[in-house]
C-alpha positions as CSV (number, residue, x, y, z in Angstrom):
1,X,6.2,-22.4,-13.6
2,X,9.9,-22.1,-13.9
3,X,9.6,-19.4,-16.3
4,X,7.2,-17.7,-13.9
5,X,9.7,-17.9,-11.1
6,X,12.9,-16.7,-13.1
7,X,10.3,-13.6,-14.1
8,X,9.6,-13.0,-10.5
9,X,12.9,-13.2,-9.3
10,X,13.8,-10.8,-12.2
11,X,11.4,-8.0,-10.9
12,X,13.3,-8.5,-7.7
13,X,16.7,-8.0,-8.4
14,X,15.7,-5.1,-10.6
15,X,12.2,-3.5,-8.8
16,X,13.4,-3.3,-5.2
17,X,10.5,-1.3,-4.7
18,X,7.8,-4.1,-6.5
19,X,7.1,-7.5,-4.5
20,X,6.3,-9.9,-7.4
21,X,4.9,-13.6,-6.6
22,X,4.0,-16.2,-8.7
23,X,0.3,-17.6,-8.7
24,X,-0.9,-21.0,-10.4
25,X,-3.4,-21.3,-13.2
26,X,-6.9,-21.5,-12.3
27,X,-10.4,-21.8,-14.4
28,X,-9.5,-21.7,-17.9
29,X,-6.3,-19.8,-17.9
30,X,-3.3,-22.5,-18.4
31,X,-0.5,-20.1,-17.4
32,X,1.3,-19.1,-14.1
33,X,1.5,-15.6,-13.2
34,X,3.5,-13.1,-12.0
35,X,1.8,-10.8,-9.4
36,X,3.1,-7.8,-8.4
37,X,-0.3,-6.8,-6.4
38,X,-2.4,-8.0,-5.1
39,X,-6.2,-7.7,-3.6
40,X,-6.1,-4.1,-4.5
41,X,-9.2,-1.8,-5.4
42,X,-9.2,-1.5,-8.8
43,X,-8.2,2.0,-8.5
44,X,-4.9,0.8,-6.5
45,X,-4.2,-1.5,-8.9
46,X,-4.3,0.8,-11.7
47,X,-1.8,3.3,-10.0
48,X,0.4,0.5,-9.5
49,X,0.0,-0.6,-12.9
50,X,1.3,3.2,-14.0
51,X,4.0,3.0,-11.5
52,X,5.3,0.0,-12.7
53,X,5.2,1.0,-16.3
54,X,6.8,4.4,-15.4
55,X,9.5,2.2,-13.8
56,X,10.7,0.4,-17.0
57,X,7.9,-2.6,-16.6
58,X,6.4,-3.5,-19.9
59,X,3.8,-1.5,-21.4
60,X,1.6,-3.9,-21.8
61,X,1.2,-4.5,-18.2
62,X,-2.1,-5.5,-17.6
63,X,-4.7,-5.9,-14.8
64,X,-5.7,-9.0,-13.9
65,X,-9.2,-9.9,-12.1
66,X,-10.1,-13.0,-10.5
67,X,-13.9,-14.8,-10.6
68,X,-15.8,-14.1,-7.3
């Protein structure tokens, strides 16, 4: 969690322009996560994906659904 929240408040001081929160594991997954969208169509949230990347995120920024 910790790590989660220094990552968010990273994207912060660097992304004005990206709101980044931190969700808790759930299911299977084990990990916290840093959100910088969310309940987006998928269409949004792959434009924000691109946008993100184009701003200096990591490439491997990825889209993340949850179970219905």
């Amino acid at each position: 969690m910790e790590d989660a929240k220094k990552q968010a408040q990273l994207i912060a001081k660097e992304w004005k322009d990206f709101k980044a929160e931190v969700y808790a594991p759930y299911g299977e997954n084990l990990y916290y996560a840093v959100v910088i969208g969310a309940n987006l169509a998928r269409e949004e949230a792959q434009q924000l994906r691109q946008k993100a990347i184009l701003a200096g995120f990591p490439e491997d920024t990825y889209l993340w659904t949850f179970p219905k």
